[in-house]
C-alpha positions in Angstrom: -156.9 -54.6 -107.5 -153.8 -54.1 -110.1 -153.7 -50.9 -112.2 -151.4 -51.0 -114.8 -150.4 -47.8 -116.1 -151.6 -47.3 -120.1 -152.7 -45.0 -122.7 -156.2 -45.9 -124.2 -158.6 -45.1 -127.1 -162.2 -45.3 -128.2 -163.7 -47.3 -124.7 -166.1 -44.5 -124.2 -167.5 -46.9 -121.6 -165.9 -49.3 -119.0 -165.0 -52.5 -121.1 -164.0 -56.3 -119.6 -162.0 -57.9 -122.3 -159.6 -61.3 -122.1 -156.1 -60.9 -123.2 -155.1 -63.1 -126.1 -151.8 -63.9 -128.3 -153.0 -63.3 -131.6 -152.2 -66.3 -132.7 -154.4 -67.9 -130.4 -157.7 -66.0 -131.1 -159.0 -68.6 -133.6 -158.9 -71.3 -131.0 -160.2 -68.9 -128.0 -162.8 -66.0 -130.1 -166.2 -65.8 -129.1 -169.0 -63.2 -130.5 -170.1 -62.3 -126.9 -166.9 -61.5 -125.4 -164.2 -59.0 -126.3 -160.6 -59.5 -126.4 -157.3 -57.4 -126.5 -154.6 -58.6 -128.2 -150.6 -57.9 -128.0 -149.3 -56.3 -131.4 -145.8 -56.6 -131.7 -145.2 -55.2 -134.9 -147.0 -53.7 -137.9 -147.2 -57.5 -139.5 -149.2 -57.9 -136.7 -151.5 -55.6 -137.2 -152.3 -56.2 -140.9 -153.6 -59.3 -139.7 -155.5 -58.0 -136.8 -157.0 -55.3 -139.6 -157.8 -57.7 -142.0 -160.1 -59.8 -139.0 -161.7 -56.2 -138.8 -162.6 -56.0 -142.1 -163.7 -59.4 -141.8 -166.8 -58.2 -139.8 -164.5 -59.0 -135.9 -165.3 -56.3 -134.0 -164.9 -57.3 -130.2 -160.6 -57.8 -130.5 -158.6 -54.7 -130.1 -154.7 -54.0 -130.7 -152.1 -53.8 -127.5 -149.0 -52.1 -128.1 -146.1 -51.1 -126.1 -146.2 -47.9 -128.0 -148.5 -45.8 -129.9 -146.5 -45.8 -133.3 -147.5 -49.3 -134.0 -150.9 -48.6 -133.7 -151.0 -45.5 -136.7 -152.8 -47.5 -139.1 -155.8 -48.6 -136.8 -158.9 -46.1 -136.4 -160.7 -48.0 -133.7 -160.2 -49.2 -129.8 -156.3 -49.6 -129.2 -154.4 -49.8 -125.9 -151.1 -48.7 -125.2 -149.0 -50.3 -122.2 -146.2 -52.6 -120.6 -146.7 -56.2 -121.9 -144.2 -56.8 -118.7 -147.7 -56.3 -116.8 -150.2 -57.9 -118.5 -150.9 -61.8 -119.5 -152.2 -64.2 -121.8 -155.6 -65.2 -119.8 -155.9 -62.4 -117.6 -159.5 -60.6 -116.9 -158.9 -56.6 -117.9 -161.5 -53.4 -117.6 -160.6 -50.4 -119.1 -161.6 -47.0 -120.1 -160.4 -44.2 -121.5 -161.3 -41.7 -118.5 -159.0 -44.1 -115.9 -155.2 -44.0 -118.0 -154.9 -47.1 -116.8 -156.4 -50.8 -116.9 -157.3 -52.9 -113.8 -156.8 -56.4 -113.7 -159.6 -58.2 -112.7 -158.3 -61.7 -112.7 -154.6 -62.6 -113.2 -154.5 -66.5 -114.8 -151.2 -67.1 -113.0 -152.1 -66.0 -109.3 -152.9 -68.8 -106.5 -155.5 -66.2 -105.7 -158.5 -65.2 -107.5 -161.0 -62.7 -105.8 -164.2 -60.7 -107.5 -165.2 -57.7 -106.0 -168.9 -57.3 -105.3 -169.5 -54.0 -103.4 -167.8 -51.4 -101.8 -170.8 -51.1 -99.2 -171.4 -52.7 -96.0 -173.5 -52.9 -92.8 -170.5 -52.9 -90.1 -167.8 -50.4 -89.8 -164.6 -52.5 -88.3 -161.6 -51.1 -86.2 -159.3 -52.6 -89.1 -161.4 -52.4 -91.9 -158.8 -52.9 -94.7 -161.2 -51.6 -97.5 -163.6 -48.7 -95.7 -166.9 -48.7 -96.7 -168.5 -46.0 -98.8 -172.1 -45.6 -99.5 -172.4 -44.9 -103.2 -174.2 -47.0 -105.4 -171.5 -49.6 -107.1 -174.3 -52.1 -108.7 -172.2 -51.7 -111.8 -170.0 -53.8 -109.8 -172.5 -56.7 -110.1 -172.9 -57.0 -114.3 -169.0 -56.4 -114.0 -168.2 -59.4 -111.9 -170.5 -61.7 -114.4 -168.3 -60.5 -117.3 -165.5 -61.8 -115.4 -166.6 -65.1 -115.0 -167.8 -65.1 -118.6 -164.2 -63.5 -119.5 -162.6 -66.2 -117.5 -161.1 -69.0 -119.6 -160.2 -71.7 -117.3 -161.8 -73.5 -114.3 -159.6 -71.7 -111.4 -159.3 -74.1 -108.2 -160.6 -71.4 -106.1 -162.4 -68.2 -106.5 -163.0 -65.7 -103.3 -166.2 -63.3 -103.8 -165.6 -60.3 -101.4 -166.5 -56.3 -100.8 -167.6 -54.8 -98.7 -170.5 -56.7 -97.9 -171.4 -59.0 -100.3 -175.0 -60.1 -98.9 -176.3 -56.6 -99.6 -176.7 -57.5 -102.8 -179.7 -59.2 -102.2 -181.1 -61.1 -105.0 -178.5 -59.9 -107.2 -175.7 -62.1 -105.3 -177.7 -65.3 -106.1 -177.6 -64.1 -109.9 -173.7 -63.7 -109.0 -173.5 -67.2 -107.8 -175.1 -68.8 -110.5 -173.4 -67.6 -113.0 -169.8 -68.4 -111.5 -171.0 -71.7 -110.6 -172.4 -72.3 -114.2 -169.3 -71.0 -115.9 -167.1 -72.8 -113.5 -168.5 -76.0 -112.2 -165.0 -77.2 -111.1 -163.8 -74.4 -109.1 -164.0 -74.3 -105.0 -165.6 -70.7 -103.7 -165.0 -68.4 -101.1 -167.5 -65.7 -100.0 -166.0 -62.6 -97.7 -168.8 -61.7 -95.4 -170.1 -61.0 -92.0 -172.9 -63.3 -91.9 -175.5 -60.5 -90.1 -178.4 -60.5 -93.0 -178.2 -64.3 -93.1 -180.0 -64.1 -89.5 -183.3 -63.4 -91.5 -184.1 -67.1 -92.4 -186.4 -65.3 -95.5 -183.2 -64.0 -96.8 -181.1 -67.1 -95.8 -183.5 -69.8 -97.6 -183.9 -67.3 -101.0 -179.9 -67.6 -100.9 -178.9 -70.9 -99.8 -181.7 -73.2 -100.8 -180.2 -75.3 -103.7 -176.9 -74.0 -103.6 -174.7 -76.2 -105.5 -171.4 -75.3 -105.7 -169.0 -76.0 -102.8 -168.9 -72.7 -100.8 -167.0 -71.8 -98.3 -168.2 -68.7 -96.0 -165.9 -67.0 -94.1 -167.4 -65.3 -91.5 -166.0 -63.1 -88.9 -165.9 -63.3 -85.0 -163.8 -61.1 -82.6 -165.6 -61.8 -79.0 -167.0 -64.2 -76.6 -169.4 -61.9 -75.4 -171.4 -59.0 -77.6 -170.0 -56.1 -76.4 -166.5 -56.8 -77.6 -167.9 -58.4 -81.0 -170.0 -55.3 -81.4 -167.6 -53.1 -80.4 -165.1 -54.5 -83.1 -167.2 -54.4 -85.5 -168.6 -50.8 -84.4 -172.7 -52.2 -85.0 -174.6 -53.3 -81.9 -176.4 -56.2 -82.2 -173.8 -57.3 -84.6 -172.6 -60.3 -82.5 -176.2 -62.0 -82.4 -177.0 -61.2 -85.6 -173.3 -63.3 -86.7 -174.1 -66.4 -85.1 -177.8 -66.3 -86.1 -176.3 -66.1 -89.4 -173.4 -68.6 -89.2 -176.6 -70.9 -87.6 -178.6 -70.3 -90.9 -175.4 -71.2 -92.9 -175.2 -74.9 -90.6 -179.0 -75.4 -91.3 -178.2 -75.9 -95.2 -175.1 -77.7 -94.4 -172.9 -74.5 -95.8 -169.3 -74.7 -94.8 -167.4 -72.0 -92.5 -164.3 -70.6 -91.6 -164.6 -68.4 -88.8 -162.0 -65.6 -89.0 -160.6 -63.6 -86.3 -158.5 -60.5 -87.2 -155.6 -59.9 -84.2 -155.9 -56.9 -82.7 -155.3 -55.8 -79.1 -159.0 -56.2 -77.8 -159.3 -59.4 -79.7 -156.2 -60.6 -78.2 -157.2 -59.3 -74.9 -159.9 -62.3 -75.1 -158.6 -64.8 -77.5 -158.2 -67.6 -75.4 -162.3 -66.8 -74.1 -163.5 -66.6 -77.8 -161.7 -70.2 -78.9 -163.3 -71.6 -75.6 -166.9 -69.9 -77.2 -166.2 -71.2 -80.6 -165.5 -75.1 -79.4 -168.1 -74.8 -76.9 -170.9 -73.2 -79.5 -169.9 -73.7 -82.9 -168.0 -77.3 -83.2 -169.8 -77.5 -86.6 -166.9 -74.8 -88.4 -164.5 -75.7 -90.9 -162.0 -74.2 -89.7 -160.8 -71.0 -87.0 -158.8 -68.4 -88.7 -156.6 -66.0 -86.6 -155.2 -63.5 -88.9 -152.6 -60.7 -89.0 -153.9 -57.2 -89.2 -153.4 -55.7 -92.6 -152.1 -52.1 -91.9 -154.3 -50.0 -94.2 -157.4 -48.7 -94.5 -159.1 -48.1 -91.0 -156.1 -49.6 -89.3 -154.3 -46.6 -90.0 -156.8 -44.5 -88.2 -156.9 -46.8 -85.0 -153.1 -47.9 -84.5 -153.9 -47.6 -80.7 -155.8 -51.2 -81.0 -154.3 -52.1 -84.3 -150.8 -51.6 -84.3 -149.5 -55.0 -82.2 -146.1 -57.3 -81.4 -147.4 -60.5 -82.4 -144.2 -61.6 -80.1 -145.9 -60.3 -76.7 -148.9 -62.5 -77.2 -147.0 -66.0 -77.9 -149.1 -67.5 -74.7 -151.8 -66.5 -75.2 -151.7 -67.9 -79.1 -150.0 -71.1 -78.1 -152.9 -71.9 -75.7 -155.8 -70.3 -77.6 -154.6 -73.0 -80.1 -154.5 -75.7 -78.0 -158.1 -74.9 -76.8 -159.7 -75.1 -81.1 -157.6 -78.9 -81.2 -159.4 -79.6 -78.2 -162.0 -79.8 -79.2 -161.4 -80.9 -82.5 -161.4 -77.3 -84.2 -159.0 -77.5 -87.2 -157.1 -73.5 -87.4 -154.9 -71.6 -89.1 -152.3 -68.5 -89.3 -153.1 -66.9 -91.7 -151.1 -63.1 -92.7 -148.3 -63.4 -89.8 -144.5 -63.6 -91.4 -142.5 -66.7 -89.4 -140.1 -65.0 -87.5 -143.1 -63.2 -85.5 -144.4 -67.0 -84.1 -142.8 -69.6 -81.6 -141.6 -72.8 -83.4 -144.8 -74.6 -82.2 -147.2 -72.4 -84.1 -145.2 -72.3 -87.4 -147.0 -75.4 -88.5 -150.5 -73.7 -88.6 -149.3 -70.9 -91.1 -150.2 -70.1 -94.4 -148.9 -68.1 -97.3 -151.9 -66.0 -97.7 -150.8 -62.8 -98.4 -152.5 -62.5 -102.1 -149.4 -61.9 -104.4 -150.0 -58.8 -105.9 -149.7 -57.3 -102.3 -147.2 -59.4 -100.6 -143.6 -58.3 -99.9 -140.6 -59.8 -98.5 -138.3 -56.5 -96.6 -134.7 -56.4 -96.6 -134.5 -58.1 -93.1 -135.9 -61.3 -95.2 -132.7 -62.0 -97.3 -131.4 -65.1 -96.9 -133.8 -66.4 -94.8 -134.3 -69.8 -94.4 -138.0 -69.9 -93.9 -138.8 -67.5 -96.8 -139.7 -70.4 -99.3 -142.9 -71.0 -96.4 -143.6 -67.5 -95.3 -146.5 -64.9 -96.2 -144.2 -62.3 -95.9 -145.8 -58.7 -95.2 -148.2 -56.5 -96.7 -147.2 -54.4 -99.9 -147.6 -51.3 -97.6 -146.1 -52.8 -94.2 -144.2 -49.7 -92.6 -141.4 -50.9 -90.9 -140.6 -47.4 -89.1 -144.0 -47.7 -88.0 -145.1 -50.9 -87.6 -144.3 -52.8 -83.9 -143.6 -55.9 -85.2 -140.3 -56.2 -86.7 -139.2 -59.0 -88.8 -136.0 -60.8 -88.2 -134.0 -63.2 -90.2 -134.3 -66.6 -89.7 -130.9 -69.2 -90.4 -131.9 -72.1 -89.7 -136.0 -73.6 -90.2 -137.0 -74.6 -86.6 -140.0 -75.9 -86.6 -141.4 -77.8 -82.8 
C-alpha cells in the first residue's frame, strides 16, 4: 500500500475520500462521499470556500503548501500533487502524517485489503499475519468501492485471509459486484474454511460476479503442503476447499510460490494437479517475493531460478499435458531458458516493481516483471543479467 508523505488537519478519524480537479466536482459530487480537491492558488480556494458556505461539507482543500490554505478553518491536506491523482481512492488521518492510497485510477493493478489475519503461517509469507482485530478493514474496503469512480477491468481482494471474514466477506462481495458490475475479480486465499460445505454454500451460492480464486498448493503429498504452509491438515482442507469452489462452478488459479522444498517436488505436484484437479483455470508458478517471512527463512527461500531450468521446463510440459493452461508469474527474463519466456507475465504490481542497473538497455525490459521494490542484489542468489537481443524458443 502507497503512503504519501503529507501534513493533515481536522480528520480526527480515518477518512476515504476521492481526489477531484476542482473543476470537475460539479460533474463527479455526491452527498455520501467525500472528496479532496487540488488548490493551486488562493483563486482556488475562494471558490472551494464559497461551495462551503453553500452548505458542501464532504470536499476538502489539497495544497502543496500550507500558506495557500490560511484562509480555510476546516479539513485541509498538505502534500506532493507529484504523488497523488485525479480518480485515486485516499484514507487519511491526522495521527498517520501521511495518506495511503487505496486505489490508484492509473495502475493495471487494483487490490483491496481485507485482513491482516490468517489461519496458515507460510515459509514466504510476504505479509505476516498478526492477530489483532482489523474489522475496520471491512467498512473501509466498502468505501473504496463506493469511492471508486470507474468500472476497473480487474479488482484483486486479498489479506491475510480473506474467508475469515465470514459473513462479512459476502457483504464485501456484494457491494463491489453492485458498484462494479463490469469489472473481473480476484480473491487471494487459501481455500481451507471453504472445506466446510456450510460455509462454502452461505458464500458461493448465487455468486454473480466472475471470480477468480486463487488458491495455493506447494505439495503432492500433505506433509510438504503442510509443512509450507506451517498448519497440519492444511493440505486436505485446500483441496476440500478448491472441490467446494468446482461444485459451484467457481474458477481457480492454483498458485505455487518457488521455493527450495517446492521445487524439490515440482515436477510431482504438476503430475498431482493434471492427475486431480484438470478442472483449474490456470497453474501459477511464482517468484518468491523477498520480504516478510522470506527474510526469516532464506535457507528455503533464497533460490537461483537458473539451477532449476529442468526441472521448470518439464514440470511445464507435464500442466500442457494434460491440458493445464500455466503461467510465470514474478521471475525477471534473464532468470528463464528461452522456452519458458513465453509463459511470463508482468505481474509485479507497479508500485513495487523495479528494474536494477543490470536492466539498462535490455532488450527484453519492455516484456519483463522486473524485481521486487526491495530485491537485494548483495543478497539475493539470483542475479539479473542484461539481455541484447529477445530470444524467445
Amino acid at each position: 500500500m502507497r503512503k504519501i508523505t503529507a501534513l493533515t488537519s481536522g480528520f480526527n478519524q480515518r477518512v476515504v475520500a476521492r481526489i477531484c480537479h476542482l473543476e470537475n466536482i460539479q460533474n463527479e459530487w455526491r452527498s455520501d462521499l467525500n472528496f479532496i480537491v487540488k488548490i493551486e492558488d488562493s483563486k482556488s480556494l475562494e471558490l472551494l470556500l464559497k461551495l462551503s458556505e453553500a452548505g458542501v461539507n464532504n470536499v476538502w482543500p489539497m495544497a502543496r503548501a500550507k500558506e495557500i490554505l490560511s484562509s480555510w478553518a476546516w479539513e485541509w491536506v498538505v502534500t506532493d500533487f507529484d504523488f497523488v491523482f485525479d480518480g485515486d481512492v485516499v484514507a487519511t488521518h491526522d495521527g498517520m502524517n501521511h495518506v495511503h492510497v487505496l486505489y490508484r485510477e492509473a495502475d493495471s493493478h487494483h487490490t483491496v485489503f481485507l485482513t491482516n489475519r490468517c489461519n496458515s503461517n507460510c515459509l514466504m509469507c510476504s505479509q505476516p499475519p498478526t492477530r489483532h482485530d482489523d474489522s475496520w478493514l471491512i467498512d473501509e474496503a466498502i468505501e473504496v468501492s463506493r469511492h471508486i469512480r470507474d468500472n476497473p477491468k480487474n479488482i484483486g481482494f486479498t489479506g491475510g485471509e480473506p474467508l475469515l471474514l465470514s459473513d462479512d466477506l459476502k457483504i464485501v462481495f456484494d457491494t463491489f459486484f453492485q458498484d462494479h458490475p463490469m469489472t473481473e475479480f480476484d480473491i487471494l486465499s487459501n481455500g481451507r474454511l471453504l472445506s466446510d460445505s456450510t460455509h462454502a454454500k452461505n458464500l458461493l451460492r448465487d455468486l454473480k460476479a466472475n471470480v477468480t480464486w486463487m488458491i495455493p498448493l506447494y505439495g503432492h503429498v500433505e506433509y510438504l503442503h503442510d509443512f509450507v504452509v506451517q498448519r497440519y491438515g492444511a493440505f486436505d482442507e485446500t483441496l476440500l476447499g478448491m472441490l467446494e469452489l468446482h461444485s459451484y462452478q467457481q474458477l481457480i488459479q492454483v498458485r505455487t510460490v518457488l521455493i527450495e522444498p517446492v521445487l524439490e517436488n515440482l515436477t510431482e505436484l504438476c503430475e498431482f494437479i493434471g492427475r486431480n484437479l484438470p478442472f483449474v483455470r490456470e497453474v501459477a508458478l511464482m517468484g518468491c517475493e523477498p520480504i516478510g517471512f522470506a527474510l526469516a527463512n532464506r535457507d528455503v527461500c533464497n533460490t537461483d531460478l537458473r539451477k532449476w531450468h529442468s526441472s521448470l521446463q518439464e514440470s511445464v510440459r507435464i500442466l500442457e499435458r494434460y491440458r493445464v493452461p500455466v503461467v510465470l508469474m514474478n521471475m525477471p527474463l534473464c532468470v528463464l531458458p528461452n522456452s519458458l519466456k513465453k509463459y511470463a507475465q508482468k505481474s509485479i504490481s507497479d508500485w513495487k516493481q523495479k528494474f536494477l542497473p543490470e536492466c539498462d538497455g535490455c532488450a527484453e525490459q519492455p516484456d519483463c516483471s522486473g524485481v521486487f521494490e526491495w530485491f537485494d542484489p548483495s543478497k539475493e542468489l539470483t542475479k539479473l543479467e542484461k539481455i541484447e537481443v529477445v530470444q524467445y524458443a
